[in-house]
C-alpha positions as CSV (number, residue, x, y, z in Angstrom):
1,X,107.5,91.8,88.2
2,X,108.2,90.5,84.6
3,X,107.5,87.0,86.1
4,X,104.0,87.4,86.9
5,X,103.1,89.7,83.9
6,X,104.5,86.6,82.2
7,X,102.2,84.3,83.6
8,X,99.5,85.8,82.7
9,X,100.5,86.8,78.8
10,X,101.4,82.9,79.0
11,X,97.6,82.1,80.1
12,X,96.4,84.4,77.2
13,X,98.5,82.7,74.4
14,X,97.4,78.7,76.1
15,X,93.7,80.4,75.7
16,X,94.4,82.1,72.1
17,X,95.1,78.3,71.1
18,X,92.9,76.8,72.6
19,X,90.0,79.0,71.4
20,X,87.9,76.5,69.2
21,X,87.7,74.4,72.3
22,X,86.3,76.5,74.6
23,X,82.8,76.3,74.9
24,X,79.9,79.2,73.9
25,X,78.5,79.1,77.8
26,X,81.2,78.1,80.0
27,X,80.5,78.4,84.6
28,X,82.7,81.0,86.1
29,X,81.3,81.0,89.2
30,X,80.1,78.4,92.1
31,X,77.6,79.0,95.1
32,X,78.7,77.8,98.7
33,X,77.0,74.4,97.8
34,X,79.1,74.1,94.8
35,X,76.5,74.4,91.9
36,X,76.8,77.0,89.3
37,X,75.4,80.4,89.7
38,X,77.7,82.3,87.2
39,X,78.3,82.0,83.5
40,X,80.0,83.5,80.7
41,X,80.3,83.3,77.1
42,X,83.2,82.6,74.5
43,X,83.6,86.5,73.8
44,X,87.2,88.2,73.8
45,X,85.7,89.7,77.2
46,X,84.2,86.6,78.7
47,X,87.5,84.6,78.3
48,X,90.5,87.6,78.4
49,X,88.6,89.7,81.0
50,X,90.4,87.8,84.2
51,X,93.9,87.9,82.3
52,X,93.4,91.8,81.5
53,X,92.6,92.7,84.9
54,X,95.2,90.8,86.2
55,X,97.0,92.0,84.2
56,X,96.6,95.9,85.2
57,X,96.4,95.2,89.2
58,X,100.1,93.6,88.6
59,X,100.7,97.0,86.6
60,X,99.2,99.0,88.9
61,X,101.6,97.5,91.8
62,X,104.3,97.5,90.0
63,X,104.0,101.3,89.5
64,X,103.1,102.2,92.7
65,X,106.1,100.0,94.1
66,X,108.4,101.8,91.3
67,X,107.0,105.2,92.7
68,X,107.1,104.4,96.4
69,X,110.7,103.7,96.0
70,X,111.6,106.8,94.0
71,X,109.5,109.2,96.1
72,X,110.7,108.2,99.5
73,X,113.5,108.4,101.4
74,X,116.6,105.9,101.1
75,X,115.9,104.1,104.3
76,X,112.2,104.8,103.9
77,X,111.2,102.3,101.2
78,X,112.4,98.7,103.4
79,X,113.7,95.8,100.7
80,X,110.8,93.7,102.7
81,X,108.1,96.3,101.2
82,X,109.9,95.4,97.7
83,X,109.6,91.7,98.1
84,X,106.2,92.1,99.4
85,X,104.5,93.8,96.4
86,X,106.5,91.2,94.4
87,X,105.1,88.6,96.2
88,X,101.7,90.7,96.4
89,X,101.8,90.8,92.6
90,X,102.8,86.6,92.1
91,X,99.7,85.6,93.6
92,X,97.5,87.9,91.6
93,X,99.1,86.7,88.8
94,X,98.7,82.7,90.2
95,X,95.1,83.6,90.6
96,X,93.6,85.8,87.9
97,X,95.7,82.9,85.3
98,X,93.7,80.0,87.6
99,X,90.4,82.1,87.0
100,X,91.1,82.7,83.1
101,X,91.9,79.1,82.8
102,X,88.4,78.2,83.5
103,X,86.9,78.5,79.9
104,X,89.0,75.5,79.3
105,X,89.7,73.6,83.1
106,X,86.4,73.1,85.2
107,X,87.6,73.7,88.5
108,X,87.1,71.7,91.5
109,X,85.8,72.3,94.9
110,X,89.0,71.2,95.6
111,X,90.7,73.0,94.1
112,X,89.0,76.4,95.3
113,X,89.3,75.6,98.7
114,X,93.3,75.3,98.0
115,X,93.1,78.1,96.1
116,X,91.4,79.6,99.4
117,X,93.9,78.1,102.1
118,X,96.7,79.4,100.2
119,X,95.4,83.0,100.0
120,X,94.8,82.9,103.9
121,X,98.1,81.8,104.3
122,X,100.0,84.3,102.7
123,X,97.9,87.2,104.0
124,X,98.7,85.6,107.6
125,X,102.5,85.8,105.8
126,X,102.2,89.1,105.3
127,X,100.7,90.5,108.3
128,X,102.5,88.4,110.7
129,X,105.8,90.5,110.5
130,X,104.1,93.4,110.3
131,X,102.2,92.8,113.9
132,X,105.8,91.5,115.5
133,X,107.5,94.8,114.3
134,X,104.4,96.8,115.9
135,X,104.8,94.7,119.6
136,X,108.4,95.5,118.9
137,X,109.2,98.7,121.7
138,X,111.8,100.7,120.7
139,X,112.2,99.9,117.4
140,X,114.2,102.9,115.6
141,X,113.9,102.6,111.2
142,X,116.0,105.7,111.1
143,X,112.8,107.5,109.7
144,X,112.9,111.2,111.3
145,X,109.4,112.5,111.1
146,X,108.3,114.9,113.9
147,X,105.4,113.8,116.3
148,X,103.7,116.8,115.4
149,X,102.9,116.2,111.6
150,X,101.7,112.7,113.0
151,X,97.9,113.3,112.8
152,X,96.2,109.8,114.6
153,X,99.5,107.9,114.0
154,X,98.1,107.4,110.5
155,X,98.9,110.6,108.7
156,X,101.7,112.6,107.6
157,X,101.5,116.0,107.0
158,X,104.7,118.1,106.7
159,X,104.8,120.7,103.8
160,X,108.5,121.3,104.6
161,X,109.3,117.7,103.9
162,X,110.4,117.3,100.0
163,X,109.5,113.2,100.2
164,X,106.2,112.1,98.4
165,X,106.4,108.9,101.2
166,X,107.4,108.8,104.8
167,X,107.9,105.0,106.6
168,X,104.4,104.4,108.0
169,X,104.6,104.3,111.8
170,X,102.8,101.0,112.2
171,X,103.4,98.2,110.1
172,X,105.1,97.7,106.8
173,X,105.5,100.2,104.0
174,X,105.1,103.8,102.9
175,X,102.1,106.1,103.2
176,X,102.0,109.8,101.6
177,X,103.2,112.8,103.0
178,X,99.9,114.9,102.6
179,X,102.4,118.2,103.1
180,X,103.7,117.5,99.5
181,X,101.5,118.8,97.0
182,X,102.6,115.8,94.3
183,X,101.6,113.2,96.9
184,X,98.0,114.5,96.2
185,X,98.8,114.3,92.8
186,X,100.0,110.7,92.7
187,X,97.2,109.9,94.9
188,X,94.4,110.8,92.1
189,X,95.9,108.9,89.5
190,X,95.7,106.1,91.9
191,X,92.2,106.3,92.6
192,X,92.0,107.1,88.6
């Protein structure tokens, strides 16, 4: 994760010197025909604001990655959900650095709609693996959760289960375990 929180901190300090070139009214944001239809201004919001938020979604999966892994079970927490919210948390980074560029690199039509394929692509990346292991029959994780905490295949509710996370049953990842009272904890400060 230091990586991508490096990219972006790298973006801020490019922008930080760059500063007297950036312009007072700079376009941030393009119609479907490609003309401007969003501005900004050379304010520390209007050129950091991209880099900060990127900067707290990278945060924010970083933690809930470190707490996913700490509140499960050993075999609960796959190393393909790991490398996902890594990978989850490089193209944030790639993109919110792109976007804060922008005070100081017009971008290009073309360069949007790579921007675009890319992100397509990866989400295919990512949900690809996750729809083979669901067509998969039979497939045991080692995760022993009883059918009848199972509420619509989606929820987990087992107040005699210590775990915060249980395997989800379709897919990749973790959900909570609605049982545990921490898990409802953990799942304000998300929404927080």
């Amino acid at each position: 994760f230091l990586v991508p929180l490096a990219m972006l901190a790298g973006s801020a300090l490019y922008l930080h010197a760059r500063w007297n070139d950036i312009p007072a009214r700079f376009p941030v944001h393009w119609g479907s025909d490609g003309t401007v239809n969003g501005w900004s201004h050379r304010s520390l919001p209007g050129v950091f604001g991209p880099l900060i938020i990127g900067f707290m979604v990278v945060l924010f999966i970083m933690a809930t990655s470190a707490l996913s892994s700490w509140g499960s079970r050993k075999n609960a927490f796959s190393p393909s959900s790991k490398i996902a919210a890594i990978a989850v948390s490089f193209v944030i980074a790639a993109i919110f650095s792109w976007v804060g560029l922008l005070p100081v690199h017009a971008a290009s039509m073309r360069g949007v709609l790579c921007l675009d394929i890319a992100s397509f692509g990866f989400l295919a990346a990512m949900v690809c693996p996750s729809l083979l292991r669901h067509g998969e029959s039979g497939t045991d994780t080692g995760e022993i959760t009883p059918d009848a905490c199972w509420y619509e295949d989606q929820f987990y509710n087992n107040p005699n289960d210590p775990s915060l996370f249980v395997e989800k049953r379709f897919g990749l990842g973790v959900t909570f375990n609605f049982g545990n009272p921490y898990s409802w904890v953990v799942l304000a400060l998300m929404l927080l």
